[in-house]
LUMGU-950646 format. One line per 2 residues: their letters; for each residue x, y, z of C-alpha. Coordinates in steps of 0.5 Angstrom, whole numbers, always signed. Example, Ala and Ser with C-alpha at 12.3 -4.5 7.8 and 13.67 -1.06 7.14 Angstrom:
REM residues 2
as) +25 -9 +16  +27 -2 +14 $
This chain:
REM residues 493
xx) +129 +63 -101  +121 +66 -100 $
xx) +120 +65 -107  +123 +57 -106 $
xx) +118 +56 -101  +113 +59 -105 $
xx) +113 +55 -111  +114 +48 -106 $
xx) +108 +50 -103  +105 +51 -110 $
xx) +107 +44 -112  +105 +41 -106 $
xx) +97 +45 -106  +97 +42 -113 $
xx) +98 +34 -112  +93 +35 -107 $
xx) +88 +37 -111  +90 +32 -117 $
xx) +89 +27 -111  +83 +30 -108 $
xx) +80 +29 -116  +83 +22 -117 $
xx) +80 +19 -111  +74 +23 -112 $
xx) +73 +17 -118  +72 +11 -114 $
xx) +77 +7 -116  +75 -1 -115 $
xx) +80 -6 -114  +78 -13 -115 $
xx) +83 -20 -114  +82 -27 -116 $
xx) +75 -23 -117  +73 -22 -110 $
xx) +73 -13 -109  +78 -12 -104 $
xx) +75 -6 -98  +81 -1 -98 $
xx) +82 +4 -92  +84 +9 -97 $
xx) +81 +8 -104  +87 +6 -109 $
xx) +88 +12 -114  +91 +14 -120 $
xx) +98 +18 -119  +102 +20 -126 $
xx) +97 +15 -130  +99 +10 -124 $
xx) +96 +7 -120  +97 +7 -113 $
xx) +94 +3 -108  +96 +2 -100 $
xx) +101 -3 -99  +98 -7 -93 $
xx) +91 -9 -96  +95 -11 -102 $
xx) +99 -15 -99  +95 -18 -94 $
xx) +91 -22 -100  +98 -24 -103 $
xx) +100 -28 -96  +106 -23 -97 $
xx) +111 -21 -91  +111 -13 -90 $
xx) +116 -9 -87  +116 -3 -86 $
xx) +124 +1 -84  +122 +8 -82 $
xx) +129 +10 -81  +131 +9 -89 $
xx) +124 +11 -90  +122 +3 -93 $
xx) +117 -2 -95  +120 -9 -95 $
xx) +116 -14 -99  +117 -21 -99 $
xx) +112 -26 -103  +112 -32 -108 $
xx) +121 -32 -108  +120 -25 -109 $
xx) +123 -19 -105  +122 -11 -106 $
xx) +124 -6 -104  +121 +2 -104 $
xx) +123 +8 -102  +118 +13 -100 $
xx) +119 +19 -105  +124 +15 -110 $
xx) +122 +13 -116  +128 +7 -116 $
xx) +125 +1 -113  +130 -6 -112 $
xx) +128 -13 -115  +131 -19 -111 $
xx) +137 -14 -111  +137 -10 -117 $
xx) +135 -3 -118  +129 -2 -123 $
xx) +126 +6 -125  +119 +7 -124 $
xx) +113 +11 -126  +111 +14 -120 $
xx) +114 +14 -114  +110 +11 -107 $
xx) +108 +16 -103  +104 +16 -95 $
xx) +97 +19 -96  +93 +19 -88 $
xx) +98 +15 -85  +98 +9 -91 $
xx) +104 +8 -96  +101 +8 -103 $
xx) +105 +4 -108  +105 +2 -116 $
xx) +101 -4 -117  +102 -6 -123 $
xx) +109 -6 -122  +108 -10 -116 $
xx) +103 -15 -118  +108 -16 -125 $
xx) +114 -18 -121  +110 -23 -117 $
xx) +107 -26 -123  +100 -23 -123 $
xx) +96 -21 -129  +94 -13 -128 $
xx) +87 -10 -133  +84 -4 -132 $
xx) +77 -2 -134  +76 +4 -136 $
xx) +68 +4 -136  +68 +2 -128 $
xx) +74 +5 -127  +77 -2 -124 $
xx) +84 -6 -123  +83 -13 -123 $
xx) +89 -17 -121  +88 -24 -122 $
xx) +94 -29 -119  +99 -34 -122 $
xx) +96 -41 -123  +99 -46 -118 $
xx) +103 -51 -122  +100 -58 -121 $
xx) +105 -63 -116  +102 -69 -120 $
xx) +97 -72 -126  +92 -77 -127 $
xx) +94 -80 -132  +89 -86 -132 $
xx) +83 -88 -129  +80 -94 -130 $
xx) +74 -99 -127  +76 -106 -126 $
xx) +69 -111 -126  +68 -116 -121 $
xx) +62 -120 -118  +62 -119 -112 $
xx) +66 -111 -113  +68 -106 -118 $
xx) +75 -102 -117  +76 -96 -120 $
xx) +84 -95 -121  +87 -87 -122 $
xx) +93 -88 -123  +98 -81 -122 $
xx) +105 -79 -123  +105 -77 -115 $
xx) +102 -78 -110  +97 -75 -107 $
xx) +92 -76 -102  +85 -75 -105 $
xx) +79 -70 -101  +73 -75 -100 $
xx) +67 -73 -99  +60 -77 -102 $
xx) +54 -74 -105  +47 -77 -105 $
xx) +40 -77 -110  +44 -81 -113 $
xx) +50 -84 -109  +56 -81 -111 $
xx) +64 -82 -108  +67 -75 -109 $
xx) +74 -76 -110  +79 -68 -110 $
xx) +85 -68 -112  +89 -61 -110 $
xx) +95 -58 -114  +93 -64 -119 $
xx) +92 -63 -127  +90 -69 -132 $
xx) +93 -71 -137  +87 -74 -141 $
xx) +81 -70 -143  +75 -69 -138 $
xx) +71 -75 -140  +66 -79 -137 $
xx) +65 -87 -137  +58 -91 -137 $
xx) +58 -97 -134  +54 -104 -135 $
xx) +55 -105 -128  +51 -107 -121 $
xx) +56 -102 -116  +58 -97 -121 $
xx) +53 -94 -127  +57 -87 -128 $
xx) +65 -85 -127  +66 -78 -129 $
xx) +73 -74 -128  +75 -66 -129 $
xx) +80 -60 -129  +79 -55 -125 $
xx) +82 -48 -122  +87 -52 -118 $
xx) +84 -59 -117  +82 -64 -121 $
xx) +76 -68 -119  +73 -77 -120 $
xx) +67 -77 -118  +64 -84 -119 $
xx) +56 -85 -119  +53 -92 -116 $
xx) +48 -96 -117  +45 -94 -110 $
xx) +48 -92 -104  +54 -98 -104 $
xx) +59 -100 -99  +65 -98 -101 $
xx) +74 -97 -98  +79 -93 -101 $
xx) +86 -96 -101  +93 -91 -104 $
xx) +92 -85 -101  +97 -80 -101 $
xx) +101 -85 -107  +101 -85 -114 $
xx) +97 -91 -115  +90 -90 -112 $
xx) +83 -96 -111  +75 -95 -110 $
xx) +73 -101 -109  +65 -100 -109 $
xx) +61 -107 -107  +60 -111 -102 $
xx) +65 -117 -103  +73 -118 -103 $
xx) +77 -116 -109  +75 -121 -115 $
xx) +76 -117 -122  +73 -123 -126 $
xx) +70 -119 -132  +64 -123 -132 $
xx) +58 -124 -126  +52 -126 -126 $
xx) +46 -121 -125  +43 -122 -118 $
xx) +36 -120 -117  +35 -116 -111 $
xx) +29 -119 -106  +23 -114 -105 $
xx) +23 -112 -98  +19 -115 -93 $
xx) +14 -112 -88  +19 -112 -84 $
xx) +24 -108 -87  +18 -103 -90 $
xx) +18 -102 -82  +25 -101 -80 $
xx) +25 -96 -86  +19 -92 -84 $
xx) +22 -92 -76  +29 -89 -79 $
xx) +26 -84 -83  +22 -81 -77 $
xx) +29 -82 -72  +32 -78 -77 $
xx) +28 -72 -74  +30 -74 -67 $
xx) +37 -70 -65  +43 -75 -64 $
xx) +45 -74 -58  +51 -71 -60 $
xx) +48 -65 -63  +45 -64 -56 $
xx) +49 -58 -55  +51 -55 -61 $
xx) +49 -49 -64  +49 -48 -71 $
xx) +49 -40 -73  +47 -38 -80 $
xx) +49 -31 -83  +44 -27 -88 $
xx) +49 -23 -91  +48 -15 -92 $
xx) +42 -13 -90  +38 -6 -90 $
xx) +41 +0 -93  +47 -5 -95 $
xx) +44 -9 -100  +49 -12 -102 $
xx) +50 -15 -110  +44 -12 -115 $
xx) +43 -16 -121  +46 -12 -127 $
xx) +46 -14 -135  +52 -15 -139 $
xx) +53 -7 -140  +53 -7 -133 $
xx) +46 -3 -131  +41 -5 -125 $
xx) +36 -9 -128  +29 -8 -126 $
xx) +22 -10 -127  +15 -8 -129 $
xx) +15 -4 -123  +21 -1 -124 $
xx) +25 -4 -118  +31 -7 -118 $
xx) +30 -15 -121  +35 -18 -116 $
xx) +38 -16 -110  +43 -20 -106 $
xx) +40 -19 -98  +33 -21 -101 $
xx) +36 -27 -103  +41 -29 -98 $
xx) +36 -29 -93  +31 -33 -96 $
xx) +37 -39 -97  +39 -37 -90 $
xx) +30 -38 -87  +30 -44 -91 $
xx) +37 -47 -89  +35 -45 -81 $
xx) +28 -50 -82  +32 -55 -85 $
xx) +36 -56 -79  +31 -54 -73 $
xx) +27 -60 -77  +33 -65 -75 $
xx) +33 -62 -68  +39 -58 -69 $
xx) +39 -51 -65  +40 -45 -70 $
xx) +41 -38 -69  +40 -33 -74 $
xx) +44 -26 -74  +38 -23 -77 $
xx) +31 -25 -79  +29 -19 -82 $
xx) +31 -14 -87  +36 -10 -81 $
xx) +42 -7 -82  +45 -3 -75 $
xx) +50 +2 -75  +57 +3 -80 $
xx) +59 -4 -84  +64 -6 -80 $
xx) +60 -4 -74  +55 -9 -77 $
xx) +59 -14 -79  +63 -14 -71 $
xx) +56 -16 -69  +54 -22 -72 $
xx) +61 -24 -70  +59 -23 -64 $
xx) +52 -26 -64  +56 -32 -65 $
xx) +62 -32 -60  +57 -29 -54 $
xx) +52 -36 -55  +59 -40 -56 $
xx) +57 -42 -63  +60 -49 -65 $
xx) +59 -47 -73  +58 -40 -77 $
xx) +55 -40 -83  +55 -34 -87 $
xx) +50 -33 -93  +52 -29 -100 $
xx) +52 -28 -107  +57 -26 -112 $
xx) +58 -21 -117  +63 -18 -122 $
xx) +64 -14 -127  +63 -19 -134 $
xx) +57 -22 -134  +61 -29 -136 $
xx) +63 -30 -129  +59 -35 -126 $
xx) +60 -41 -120  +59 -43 -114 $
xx) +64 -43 -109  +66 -43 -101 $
xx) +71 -37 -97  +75 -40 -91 $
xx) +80 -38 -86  +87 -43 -86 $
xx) +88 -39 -79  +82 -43 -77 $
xx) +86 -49 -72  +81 -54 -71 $
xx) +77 -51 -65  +71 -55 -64 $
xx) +74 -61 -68  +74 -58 -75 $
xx) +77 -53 -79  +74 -48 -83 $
xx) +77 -50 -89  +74 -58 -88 $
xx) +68 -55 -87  +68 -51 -93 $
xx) +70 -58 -96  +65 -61 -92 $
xx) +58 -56 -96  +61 -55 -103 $
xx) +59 -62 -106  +53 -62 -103 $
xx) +52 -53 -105  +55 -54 -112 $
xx) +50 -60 -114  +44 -56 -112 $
xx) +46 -49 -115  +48 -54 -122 $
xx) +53 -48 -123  +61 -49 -124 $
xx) +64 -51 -118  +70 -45 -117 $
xx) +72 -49 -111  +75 -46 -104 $
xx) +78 -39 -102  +83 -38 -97 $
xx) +80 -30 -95  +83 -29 -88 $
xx) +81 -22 -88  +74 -23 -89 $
xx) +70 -20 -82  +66 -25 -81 $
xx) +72 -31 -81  +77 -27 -78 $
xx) +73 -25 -72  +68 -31 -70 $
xx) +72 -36 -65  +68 -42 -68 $
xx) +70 -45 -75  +66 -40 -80 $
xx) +65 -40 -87  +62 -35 -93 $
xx) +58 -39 -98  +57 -35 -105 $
xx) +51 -39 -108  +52 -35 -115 $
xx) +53 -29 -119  +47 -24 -119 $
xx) +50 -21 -126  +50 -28 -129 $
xx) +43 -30 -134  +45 -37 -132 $
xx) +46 -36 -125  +41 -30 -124 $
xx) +36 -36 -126  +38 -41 -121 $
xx) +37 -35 -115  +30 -33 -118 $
xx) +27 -41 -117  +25 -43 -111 $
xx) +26 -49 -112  +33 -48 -114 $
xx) +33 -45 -107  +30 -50 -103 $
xx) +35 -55 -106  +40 -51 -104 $
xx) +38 -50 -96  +38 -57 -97 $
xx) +45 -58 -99  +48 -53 -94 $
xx) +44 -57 -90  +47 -63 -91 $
xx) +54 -60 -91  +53 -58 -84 $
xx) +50 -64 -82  +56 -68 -84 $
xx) +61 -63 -80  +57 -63 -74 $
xx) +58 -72 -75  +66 -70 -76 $
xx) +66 -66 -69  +61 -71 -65 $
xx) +67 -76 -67  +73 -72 -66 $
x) +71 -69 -59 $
């Protein structure tokens, strides 16, 4: 019996000393691009490997249940439901029984589980990468509910139609842009069925009609001469109309070309009195308070600019190239001075290069901030990285728990800033992202959203982020975007 007990706890010293070394390589794990913060570090068990059940599914919007009697992780996510047995290697897959390579186990209270596994039998892709010794896990794209089949414009004297024809109905997100004037028009889980193209227009409403596929959506954007008046009739059906221009529906091929009158004195003046009113607060801000976020700071510098074999790039002094707190908080000052320019109360989580306590002691702070001062928007400012260099965008983070408080949800107003940020940076547009679990969105009372401007290991995107002009565009873009949801808020309150 003693030699029994003896060769267990042999057994026993030894899967801890091959977990003590597998976790000692710091397996990252990254989904859908975004590196995921674990409690206990994913680790590799058997050539496996195993990462905690909960993180995991957190981000995959799953049920998790946990029968401490049978010993049991229930998994339910995507029509899909599985179920372990800690200590087992024989798993159930919507009732069937499967033989696995490595068995889950509890590790500090959490119960590890094999990913691969896992994320196959939710449709997921799963790569390894033996260099940096990380898991990419990239989930299934959604399949498209409808498709543009046509768009077309119609020419007429007193207005242009655009038509897009769908083969379901689906009510478009709006949002304009300006410099030039231009009425964005997004279609979500919609797909094209004709190539991306554009259409140039001999027209007095509309020069340009553009249209695209990306991740999720598809998007029309249509460019006018001037900022021009304009309704949009079939939303939500399969037969949707922009008319653009300042006269009733008249498709008339033909029009005669109208000289526009030179502005008098008087309308120079009006201009002039308009532009000054603009710094003047509207009443309706009065009492709101906009709280932007440099991300990272001080020791946590956050994302460095690296090369495509993944070494920090540095510059004549030997210093690093790029490193994403100095960035974030030169956006962050320039969208702070755009606002107080227009009257709008700001408040900054941090002006300077500073850093206090763990990180999720600093994260909570900031959240804080803005709770404590009854914030009415939160902004956080930061940029991306990733391990392949190709990766390049421009896209937003927000919360679906967001309920509206303040009149806006964080998903309108990540809508609200995205056409306005993308068109500054001139980077793809990888659109919104649901991350409910991020610190800052999950624990600030207001609508809050995370901007990733760029990707600090992207030649392309590296020299947007390196261009002070770029900067100034982009503090002017999110500018922009938070002016168009306090103007949502004002009205809905």
């Amino acid at each position: 019996m003693k030699k029994i007990i003896l060769i267990f706890l042999l057994l026993a010293a030894s899967l801890v000393t091959v977990i003590s070394a597998q976790a000692a390589f710091g397996i990252k794990l990254y989904i859908d691009g975004n590196e995921i913060e674990c409690e206990v570090s994913p680790m590799i068990i058997n050539d496996r490997t195993m990462v905690p059940v909960r993180v995991l599914f957190e981000n995959f919007d799953a049920d998790v249940e946990w029968d401490a009697a049978a010993s049991q992780v229930h998994i339910t996510a995507r029509e899909t439901d599985i179920v372990f047995t800690i200590g087992s290697k024989i798993a159930f897959v919507n009732g069937n029984n499967v033989t696995l390579d490595a068995a889950p186990m509890i590790l500090r209270d959490r119960t590890l589980v094999p990913i691969r596994f896992v994320s196959e039998n939710l449709g997921c892709k799963v790569s390894w990468d033996d260099v940096t010794k990380s898991v990419f896990i990239t989930s299934p794209e959604e399949e498209a509910v409808s498709d543009i089949k046509l768009i077309e414009a119609i020419e007429g004297k007193k207005n242009t139609i655009v038509r897009i024809k769908l083969t379901e109905g689906v009510a478009p997100v709006i949002t304009t842009a300006s410099a030039p004037f231009r009425i964005i028009l997004d279609f979500e889980k919609t797909s094209l069925s004709i190539k991306d193209g554009k259409n140039h227009l001999s027209d007095k409403y509309i020069t340009e009609i553009r249209w695209a596929s990306h991740d999720g959506y598809s998007r029309v954007v249509i460019e006018t001469s001037g900022e021009q008046p304009y309704e949009i009739s079939g939303e939500g059906t399969s037969d949707v109309e922009i008319t653009v221009g300042n006269g009733t529906a008249d498709t008339d091929s033909s029009f005669d070309e109208v000289t526009e009158p030179e502005e008098n004195e008087e309308q120079e003046e009006q201009k002039n009195q308009a532009a000054q009113e603009e710094l003047v607060p509207l009443p309706e801000f009065e009492n709101m308070l906009i709280v932007i976020d440099a991300g990272h700071g001080g020791k946590d510098v956050g994302a460095l600019a690296k090369d495509e074999n993944g070494e920090t790039l540095v510059d004549s002094n030997g210093n690093p190239l790029l490193v994403e707190k100095d960035v974030n908080l030169a956006i962050s000052l320039k969208i702070r001075d755009r606002l107080q320019e227009k009257g709008i109360r700001v408040l900054m989580t941090r002006d300077d290069d500073s850093f206090t306590g763990t990180n999720k002691e600093n994260l909570m702070a900031r959240c804080e901030i803005a709770n404590e001062n009854n914030a009415t928007l939160f902004v956080s400012v930061h940029n991306n990285s990733a391990v392949s260099p190709k990766a390049t965008g421009t896209e937003i983070c927000y919360t679906e728990e967001s309920t509206g408080a303040n009149g806006i949800t964080s998903k309108e107003l990540a809508q609200n800033i995205l056409p306005y940020l993308t068109e500054a940076t001139g980077l793809t547009d990888r659109g919104i992202v649901n991350r409910p679990n991020l610190v800052v969105l999950k624990n600030t009372a207001m609508p809050a959203v995370l901007l990733e401007c760029g990707f600090l290991t992207c030649e392309t995107d590296r020299k947007v982020l390196m261009d002070d002009n770029k900067l100034n565009d982009i503090a002017e873009g999110v500018a922009t975007g938070i002016i168009k949801s306090m103007k949502q808020i004002a009205k809905n309150m």
